[in-house]
C-alpha atoms as an extended CHARMM CRD file, in Angstrom:
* protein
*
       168  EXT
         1         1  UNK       CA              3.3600000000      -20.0960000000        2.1590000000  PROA      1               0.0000000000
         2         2  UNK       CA              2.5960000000      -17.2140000000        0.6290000000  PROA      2               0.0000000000
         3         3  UNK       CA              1.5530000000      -16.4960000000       -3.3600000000  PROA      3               0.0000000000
         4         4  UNK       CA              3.3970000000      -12.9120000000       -3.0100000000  PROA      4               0.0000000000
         5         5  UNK       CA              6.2390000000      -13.0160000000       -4.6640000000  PROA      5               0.0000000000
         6         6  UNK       CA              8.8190000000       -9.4130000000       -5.2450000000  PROA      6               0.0000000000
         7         7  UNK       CA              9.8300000000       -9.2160000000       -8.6490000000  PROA      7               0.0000000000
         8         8  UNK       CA             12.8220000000       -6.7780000000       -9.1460000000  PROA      8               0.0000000000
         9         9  UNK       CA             15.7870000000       -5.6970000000      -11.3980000000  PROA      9               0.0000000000
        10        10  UNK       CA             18.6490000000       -4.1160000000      -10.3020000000  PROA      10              0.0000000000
        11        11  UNK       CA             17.0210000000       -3.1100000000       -6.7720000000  PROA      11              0.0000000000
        12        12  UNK       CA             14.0350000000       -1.5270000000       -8.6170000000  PROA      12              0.0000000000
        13        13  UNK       CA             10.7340000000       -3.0900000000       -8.2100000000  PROA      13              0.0000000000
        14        14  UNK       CA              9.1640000000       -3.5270000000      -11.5140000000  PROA      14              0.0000000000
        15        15  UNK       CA              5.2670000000       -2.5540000000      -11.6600000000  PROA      15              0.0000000000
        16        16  UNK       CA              2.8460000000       -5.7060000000      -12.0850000000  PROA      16              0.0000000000
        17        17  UNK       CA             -0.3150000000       -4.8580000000      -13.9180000000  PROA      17              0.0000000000
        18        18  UNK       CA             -3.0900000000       -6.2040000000      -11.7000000000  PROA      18              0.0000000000
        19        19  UNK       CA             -6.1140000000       -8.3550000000      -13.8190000000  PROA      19              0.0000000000
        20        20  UNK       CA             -8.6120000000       -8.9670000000      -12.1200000000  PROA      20              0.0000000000
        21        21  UNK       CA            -11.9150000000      -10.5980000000      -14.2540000000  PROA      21              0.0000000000
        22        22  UNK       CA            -15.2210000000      -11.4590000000      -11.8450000000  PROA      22              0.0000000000
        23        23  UNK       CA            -17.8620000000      -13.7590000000      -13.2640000000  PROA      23              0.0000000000
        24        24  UNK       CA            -21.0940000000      -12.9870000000      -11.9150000000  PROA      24              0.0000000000
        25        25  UNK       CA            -23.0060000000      -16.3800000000      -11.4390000000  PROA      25              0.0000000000
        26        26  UNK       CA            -26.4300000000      -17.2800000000       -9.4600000000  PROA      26              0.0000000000
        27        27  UNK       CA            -25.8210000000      -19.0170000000       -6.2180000000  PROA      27              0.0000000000
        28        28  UNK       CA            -26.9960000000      -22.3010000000       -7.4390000000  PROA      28              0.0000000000
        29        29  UNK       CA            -23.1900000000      -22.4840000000       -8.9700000000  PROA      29              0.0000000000
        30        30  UNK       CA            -21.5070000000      -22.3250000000       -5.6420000000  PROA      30              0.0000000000
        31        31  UNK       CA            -20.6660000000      -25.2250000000       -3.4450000000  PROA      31              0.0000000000
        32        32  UNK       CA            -23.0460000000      -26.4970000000       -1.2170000000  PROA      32              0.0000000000
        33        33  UNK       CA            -21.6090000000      -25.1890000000        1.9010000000  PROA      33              0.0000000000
        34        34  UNK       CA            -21.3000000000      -21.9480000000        0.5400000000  PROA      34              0.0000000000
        35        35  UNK       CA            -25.1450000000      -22.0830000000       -0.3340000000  PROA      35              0.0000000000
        36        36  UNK       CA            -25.5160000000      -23.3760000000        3.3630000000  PROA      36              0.0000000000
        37        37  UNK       CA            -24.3710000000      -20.0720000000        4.5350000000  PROA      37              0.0000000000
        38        38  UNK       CA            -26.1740000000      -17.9670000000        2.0120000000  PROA      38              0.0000000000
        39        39  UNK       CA            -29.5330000000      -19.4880000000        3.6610000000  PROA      39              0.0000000000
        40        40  UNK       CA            -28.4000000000      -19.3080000000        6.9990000000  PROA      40              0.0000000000
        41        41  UNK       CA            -27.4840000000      -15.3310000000        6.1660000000  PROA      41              0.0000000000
        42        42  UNK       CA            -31.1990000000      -14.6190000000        5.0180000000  PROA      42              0.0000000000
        43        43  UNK       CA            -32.8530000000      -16.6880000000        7.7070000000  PROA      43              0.0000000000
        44        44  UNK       CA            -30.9740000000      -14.8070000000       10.6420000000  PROA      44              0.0000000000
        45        45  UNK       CA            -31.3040000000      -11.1270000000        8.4300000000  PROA      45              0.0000000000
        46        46  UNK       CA            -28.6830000000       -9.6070000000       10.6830000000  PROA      46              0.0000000000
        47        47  UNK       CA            -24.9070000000      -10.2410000000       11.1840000000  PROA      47              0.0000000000
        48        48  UNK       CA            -24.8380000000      -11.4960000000       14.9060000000  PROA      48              0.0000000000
        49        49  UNK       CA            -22.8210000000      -13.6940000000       17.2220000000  PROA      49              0.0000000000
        50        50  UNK       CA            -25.4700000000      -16.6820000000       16.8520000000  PROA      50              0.0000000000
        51        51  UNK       CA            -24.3650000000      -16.2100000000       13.3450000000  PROA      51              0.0000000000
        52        52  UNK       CA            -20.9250000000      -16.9240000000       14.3140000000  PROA      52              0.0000000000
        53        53  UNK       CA            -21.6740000000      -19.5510000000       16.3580000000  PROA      53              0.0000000000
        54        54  UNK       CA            -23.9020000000      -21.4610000000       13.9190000000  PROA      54              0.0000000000
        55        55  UNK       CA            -20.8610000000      -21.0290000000       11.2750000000  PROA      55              0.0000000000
        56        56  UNK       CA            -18.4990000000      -22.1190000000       13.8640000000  PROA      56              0.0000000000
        57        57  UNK       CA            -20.3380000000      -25.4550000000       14.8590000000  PROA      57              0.0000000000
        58        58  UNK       CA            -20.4690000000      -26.3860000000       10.7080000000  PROA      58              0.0000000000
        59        59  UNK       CA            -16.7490000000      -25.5870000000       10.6520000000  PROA      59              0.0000000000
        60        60  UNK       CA            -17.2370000000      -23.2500000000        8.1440000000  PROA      60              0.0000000000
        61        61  UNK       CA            -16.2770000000      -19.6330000000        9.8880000000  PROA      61              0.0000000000
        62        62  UNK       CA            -12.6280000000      -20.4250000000        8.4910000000  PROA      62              0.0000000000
        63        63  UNK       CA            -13.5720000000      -20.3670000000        5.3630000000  PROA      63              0.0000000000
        64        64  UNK       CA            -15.3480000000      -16.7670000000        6.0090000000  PROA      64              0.0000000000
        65        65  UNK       CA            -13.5650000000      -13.2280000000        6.0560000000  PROA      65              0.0000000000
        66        66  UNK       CA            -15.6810000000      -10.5210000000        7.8120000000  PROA      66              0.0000000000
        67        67  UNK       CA            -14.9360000000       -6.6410000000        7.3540000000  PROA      67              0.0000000000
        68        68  UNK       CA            -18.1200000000       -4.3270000000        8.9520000000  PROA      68              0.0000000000
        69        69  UNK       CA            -18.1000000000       -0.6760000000        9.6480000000  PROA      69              0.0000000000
        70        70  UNK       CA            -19.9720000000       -0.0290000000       12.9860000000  PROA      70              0.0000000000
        71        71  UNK       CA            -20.8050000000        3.6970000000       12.3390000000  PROA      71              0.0000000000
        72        72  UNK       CA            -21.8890000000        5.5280000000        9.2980000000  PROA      72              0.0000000000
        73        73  UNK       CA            -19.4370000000        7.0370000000        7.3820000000  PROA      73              0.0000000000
        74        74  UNK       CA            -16.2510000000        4.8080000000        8.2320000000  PROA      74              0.0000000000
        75        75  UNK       CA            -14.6970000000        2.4550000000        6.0080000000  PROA      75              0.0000000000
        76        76  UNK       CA            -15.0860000000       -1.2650000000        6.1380000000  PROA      76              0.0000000000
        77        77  UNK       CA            -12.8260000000       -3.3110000000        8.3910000000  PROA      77              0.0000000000
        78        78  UNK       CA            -11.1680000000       -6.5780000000        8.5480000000  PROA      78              0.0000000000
        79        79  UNK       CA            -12.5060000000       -8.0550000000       11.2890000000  PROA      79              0.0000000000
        80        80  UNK       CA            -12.1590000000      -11.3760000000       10.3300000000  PROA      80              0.0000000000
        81        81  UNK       CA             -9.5790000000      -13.2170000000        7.5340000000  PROA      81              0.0000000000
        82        82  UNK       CA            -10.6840000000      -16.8040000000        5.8800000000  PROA      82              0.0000000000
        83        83  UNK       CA             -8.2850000000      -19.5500000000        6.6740000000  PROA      83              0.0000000000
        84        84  UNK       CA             -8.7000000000      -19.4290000000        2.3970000000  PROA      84              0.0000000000
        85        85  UNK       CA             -7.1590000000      -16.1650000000        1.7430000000  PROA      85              0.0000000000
        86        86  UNK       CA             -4.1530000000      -16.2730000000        4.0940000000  PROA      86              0.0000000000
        87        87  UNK       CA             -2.8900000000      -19.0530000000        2.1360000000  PROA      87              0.0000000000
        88        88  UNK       CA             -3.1730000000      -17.5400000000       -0.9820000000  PROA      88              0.0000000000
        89        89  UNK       CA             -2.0920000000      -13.6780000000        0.0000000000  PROA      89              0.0000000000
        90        90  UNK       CA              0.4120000000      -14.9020000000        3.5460000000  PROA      90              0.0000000000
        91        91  UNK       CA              0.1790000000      -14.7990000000        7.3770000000  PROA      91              0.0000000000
        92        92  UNK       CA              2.1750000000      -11.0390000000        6.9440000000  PROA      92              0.0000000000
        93        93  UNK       CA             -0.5780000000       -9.6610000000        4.8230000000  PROA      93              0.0000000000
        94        94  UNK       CA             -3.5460000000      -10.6850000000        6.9110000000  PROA      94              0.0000000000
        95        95  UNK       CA             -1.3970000000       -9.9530000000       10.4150000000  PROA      95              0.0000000000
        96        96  UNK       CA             -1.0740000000       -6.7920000000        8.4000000000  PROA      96              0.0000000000
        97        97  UNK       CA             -4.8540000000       -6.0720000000        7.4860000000  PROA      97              0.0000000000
        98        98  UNK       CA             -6.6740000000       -7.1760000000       10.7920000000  PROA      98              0.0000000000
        99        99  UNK       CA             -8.4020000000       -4.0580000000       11.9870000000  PROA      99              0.0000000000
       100       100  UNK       CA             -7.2020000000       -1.9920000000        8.5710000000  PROA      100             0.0000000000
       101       101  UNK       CA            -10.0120000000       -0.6100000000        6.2590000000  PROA      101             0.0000000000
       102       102  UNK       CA            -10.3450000000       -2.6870000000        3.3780000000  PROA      102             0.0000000000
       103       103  UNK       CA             -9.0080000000        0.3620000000        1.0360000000  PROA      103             0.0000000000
       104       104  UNK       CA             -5.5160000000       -0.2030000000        2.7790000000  PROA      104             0.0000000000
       105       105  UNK       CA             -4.8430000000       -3.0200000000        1.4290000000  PROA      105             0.0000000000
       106       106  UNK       CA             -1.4850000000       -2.6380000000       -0.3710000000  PROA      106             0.0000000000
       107       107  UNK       CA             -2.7370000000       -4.8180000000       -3.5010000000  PROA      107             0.0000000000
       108       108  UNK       CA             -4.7560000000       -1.5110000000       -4.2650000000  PROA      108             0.0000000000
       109       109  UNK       CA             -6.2540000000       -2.3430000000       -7.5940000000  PROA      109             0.0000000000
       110       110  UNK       CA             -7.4770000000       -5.7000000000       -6.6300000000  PROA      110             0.0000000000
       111       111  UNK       CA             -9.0050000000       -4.4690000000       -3.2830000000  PROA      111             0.0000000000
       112       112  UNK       CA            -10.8120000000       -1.7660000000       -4.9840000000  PROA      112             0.0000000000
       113       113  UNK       CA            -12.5310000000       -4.4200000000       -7.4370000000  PROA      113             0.0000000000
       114       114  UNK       CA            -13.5800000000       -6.2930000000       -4.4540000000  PROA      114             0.0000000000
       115       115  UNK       CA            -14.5090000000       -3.3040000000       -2.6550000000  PROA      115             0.0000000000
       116       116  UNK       CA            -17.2730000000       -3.2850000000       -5.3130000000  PROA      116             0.0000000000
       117       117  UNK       CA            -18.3110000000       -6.4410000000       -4.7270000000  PROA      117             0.0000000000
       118       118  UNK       CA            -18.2500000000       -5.4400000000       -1.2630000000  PROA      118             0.0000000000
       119       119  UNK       CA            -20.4070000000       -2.3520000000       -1.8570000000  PROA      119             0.0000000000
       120       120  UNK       CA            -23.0060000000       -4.2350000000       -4.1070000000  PROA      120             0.0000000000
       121       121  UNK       CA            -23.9880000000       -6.7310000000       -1.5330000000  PROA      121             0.0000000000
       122       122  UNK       CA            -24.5690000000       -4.6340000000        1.3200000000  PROA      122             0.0000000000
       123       123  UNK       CA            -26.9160000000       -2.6460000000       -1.0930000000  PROA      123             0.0000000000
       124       124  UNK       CA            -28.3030000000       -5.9510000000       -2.4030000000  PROA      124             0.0000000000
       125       125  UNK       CA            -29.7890000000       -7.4720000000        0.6810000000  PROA      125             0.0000000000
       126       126  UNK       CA            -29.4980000000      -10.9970000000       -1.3170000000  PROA      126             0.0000000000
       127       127  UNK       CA            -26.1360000000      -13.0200000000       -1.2650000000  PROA      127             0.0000000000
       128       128  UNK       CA            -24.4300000000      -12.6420000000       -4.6310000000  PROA      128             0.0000000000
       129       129  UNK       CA            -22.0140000000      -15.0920000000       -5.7930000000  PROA      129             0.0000000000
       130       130  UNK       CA            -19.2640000000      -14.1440000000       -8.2340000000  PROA      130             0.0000000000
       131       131  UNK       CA            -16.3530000000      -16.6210000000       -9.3810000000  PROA      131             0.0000000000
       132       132  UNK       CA            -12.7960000000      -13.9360000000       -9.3230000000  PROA      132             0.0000000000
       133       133  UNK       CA             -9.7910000000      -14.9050000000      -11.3530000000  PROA      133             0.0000000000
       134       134  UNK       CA             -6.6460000000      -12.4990000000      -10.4570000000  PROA      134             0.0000000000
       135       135  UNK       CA             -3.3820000000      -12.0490000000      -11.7170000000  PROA      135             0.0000000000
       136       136  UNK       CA             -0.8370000000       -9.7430000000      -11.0570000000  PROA      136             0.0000000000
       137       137  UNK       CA             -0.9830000000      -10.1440000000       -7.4070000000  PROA      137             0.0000000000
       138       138  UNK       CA              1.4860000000      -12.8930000000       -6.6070000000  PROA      138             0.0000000000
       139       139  UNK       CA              0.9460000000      -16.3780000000       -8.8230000000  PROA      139             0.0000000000
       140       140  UNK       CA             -2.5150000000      -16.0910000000      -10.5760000000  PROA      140             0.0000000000
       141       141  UNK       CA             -5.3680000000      -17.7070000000       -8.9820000000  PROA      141             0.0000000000
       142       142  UNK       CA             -8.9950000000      -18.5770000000       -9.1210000000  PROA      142             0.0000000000
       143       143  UNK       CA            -11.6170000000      -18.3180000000       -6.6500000000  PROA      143             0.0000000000
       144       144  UNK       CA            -15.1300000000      -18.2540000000       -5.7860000000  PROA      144             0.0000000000
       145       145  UNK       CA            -16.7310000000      -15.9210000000       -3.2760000000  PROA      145             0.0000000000
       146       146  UNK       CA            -20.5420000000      -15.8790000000       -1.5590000000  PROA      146             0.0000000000
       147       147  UNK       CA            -21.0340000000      -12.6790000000       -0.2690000000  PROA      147             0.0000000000
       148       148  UNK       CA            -24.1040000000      -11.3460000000        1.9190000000  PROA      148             0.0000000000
       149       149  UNK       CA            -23.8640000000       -7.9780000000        3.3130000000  PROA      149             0.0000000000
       150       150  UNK       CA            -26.1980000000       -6.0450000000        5.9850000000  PROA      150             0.0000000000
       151       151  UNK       CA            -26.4050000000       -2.2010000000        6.3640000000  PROA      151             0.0000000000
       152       152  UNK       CA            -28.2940000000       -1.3320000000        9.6940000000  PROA      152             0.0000000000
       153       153  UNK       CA            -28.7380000000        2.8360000000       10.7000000000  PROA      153             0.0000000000
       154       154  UNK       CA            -25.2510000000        3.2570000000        8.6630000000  PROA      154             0.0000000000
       155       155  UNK       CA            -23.5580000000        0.1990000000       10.7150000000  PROA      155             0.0000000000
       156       156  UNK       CA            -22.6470000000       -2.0940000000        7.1820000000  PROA      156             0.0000000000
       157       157  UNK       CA            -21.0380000000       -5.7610000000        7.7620000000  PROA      157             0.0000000000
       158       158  UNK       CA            -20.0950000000       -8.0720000000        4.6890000000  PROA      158             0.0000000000
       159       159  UNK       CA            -19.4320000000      -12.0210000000        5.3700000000  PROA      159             0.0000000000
       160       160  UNK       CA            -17.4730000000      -13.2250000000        2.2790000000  PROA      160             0.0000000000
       161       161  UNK       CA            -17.3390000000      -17.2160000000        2.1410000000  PROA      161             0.0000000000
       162       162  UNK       CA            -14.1060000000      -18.2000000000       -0.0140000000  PROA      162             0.0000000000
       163       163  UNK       CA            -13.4130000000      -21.5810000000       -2.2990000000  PROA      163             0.0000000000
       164       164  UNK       CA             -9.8010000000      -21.2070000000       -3.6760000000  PROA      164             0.0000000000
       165       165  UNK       CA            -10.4520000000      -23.2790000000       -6.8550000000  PROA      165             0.0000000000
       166       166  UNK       CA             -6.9030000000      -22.8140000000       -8.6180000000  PROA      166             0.0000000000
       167       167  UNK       CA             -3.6090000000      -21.3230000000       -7.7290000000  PROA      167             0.0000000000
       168       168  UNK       CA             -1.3160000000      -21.0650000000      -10.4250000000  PROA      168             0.0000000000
């Protein structure tokens, strides 16, 4: 089930004001298995199908979402949605997102926060590790997110592994 929930009085939708605070925290704070990946990232230097694979055998690619860009120039995709964030944001949204630039995402002030975050690590060439406590978008919750991101000739991927620690 979904965290969305459609607040509204007399047929009106009433705006939400969107929080959104990230923590920025080294990666010896995330969970093992996100630290797992992290390494595995670095070693392999390159977003790939052995990638995949290697995630896939450690049953850890659901816990991944996966947007890349395969030109210069273009947006960020969804190419992939963690197992993670469909239960907190619904099936709908991420039936809704597959393929979508990241910027289309209807919960516009949160995806442009993570957009950052999306931005930095491609730039960074290191996995950063942030912990991301929202509210306004559905019931408030609390997560943790190891990102690594690649830019190649202006082709850009970013892997984001997800720990929902709270949902209010």
């Amino acid at each position: 089930m979904s965290i969305l929930q459609f607040h509204t009085d007399r047929g009106a939708p009433r705006p939400i004001h969107t929080e959104i605070h990230v923590e920025r925290l080294t990666l010896r704070a995330a969970a093992d298995w996100q630290q797992d990946i992290a390494a595995e990232c670095r070693r392999r230097r390159t977003l790939s199908a052995d990638l995949f694979d290697w995630l896939e055998r450690r049953g850890l690619f659901d816990r991944c979402t996966v947007l890349a860009a395969m030109e210069a120039e273009t947006p960020l995709l969804f190419r992939r949605i963690s197992v993670p964030t469909v239960k907190v944001l619904g099936m709908g949204w991420s039936r809704s997102m597959i393929g979508q630039p990241e910027a289309a995402d209807p919960h516009t002030d949160y995806a442009h926060r993570i957009g950052l975050e999306y931005a930095e690590a491609i730039g960074a060439g290191e996995a950063l590790f942030n912990r991301i406590a929202v509210a306004g978008v559905g019931r408030p919750f609390v997560y943790t997110q190891a990102l690594f991101g690649w830019e190649d000739r202006g082709r850009r991927a970013v892997l984001s592994a997800i720990d929902v620690q709270t949902l209010h």
